[in-house]
C-alpha positions as CSV (number, residue, x, y, z in Angstrom):
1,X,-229.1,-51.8,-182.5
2,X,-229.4,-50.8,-186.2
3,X,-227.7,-54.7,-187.4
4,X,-231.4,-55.5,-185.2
5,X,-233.1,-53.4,-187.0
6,X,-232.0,-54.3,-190.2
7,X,-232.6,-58.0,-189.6
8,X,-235.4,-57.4,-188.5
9,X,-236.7,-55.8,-191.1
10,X,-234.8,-58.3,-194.2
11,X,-236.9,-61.6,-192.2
12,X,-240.1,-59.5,-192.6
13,X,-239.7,-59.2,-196.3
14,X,-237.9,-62.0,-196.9
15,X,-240.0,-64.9,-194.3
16,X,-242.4,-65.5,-197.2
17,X,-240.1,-66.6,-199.6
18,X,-237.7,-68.8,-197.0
19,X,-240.6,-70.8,-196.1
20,X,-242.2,-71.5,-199.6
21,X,-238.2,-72.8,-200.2
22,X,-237.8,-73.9,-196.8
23,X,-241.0,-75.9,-196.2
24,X,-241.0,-76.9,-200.2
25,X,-244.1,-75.0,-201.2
26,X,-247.9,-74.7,-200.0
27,X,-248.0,-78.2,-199.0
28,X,-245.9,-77.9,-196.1
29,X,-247.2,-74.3,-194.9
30,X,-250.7,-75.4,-195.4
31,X,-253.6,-73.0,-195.9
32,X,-252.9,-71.3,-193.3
33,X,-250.0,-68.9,-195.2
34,X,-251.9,-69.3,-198.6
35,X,-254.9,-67.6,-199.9
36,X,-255.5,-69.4,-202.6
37,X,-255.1,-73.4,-200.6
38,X,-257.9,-75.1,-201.9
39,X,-259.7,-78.5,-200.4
40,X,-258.8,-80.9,-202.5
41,X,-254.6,-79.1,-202.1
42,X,-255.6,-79.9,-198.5
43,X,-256.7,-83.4,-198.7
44,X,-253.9,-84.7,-201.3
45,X,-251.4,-83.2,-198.3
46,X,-253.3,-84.9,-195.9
47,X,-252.9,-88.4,-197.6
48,X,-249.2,-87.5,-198.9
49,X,-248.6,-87.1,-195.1
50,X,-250.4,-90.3,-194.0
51,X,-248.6,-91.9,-196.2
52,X,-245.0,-90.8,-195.3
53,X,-246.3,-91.7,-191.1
54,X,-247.5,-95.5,-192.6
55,X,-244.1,-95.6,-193.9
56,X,-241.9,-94.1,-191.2
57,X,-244.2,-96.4,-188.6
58,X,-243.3,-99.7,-191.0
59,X,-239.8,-98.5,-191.1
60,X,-239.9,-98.4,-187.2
61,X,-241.7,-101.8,-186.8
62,X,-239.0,-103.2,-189.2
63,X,-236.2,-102.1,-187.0
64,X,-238.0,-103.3,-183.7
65,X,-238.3,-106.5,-185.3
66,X,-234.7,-106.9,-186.3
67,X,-234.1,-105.7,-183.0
68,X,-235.5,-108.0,-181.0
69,X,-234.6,-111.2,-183.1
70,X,-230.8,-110.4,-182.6
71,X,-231.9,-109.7,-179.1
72,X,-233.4,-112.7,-178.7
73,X,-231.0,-114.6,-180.8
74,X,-227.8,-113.1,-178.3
75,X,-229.7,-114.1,-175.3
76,X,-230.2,-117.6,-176.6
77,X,-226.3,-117.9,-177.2
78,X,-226.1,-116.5,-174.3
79,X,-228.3,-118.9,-171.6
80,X,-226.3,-121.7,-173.5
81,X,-223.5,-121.4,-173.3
82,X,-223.6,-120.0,-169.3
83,X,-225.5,-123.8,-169.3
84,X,-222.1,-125.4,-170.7
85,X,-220.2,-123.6,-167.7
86,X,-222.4,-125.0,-165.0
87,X,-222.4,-128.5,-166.8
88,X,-218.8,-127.6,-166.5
89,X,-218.4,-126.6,-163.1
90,X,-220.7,-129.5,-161.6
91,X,-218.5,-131.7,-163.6
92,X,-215.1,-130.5,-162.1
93,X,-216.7,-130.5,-158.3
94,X,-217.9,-133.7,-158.4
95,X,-214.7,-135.2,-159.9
96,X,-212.9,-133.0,-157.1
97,X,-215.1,-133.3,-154.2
């Protein structure tokens, strides 16, 4: 009950600092924590974060591409050579049969 208490009460005085460390500043808390957040604070965060989301989203389409070339390239090795052992097989029954 008192460990609670004092928890409790070190994360009230000590929640504004962990998330200015935490979060790396104002720009990750936003205005919302911040008196003193200012427009222009708001719109470079704004474009810092559409630019890490362009990046992450090239990133993904990058890996999706890669992806489905191997994919594509595995399926191709794949229908080919199942063609040689039908070739193979009609071979062998019609010299047996």
């Amino acid at each position: 009950l008192v460990g609670g208490a004092v928890c409790g009460i070190a994360g009230v005085l000590f929640a504004p600092q962990l998330s200015k460390t935490l979060l790396k500043g104002k720009d990750s808390v936003g205005k919302f924590l911040y008196e003193d957040w200012t427009e222009e604070e708001e719109e470079d965060s704004l474009e810092r974060t559409r630019q890490n989301l362009n990046d992450k989203i090239a990133q993904l389409n990058a890996a999706i591409d890669n992806f489905s070339t191997e994919a594509d390239r595995g399926l191709s090795d794949k229908i080919s050579k199942l063609n040689k052992d039908m070739e193979g097989m009609e071979l062998a029954a019609a010299e047996g049969g």
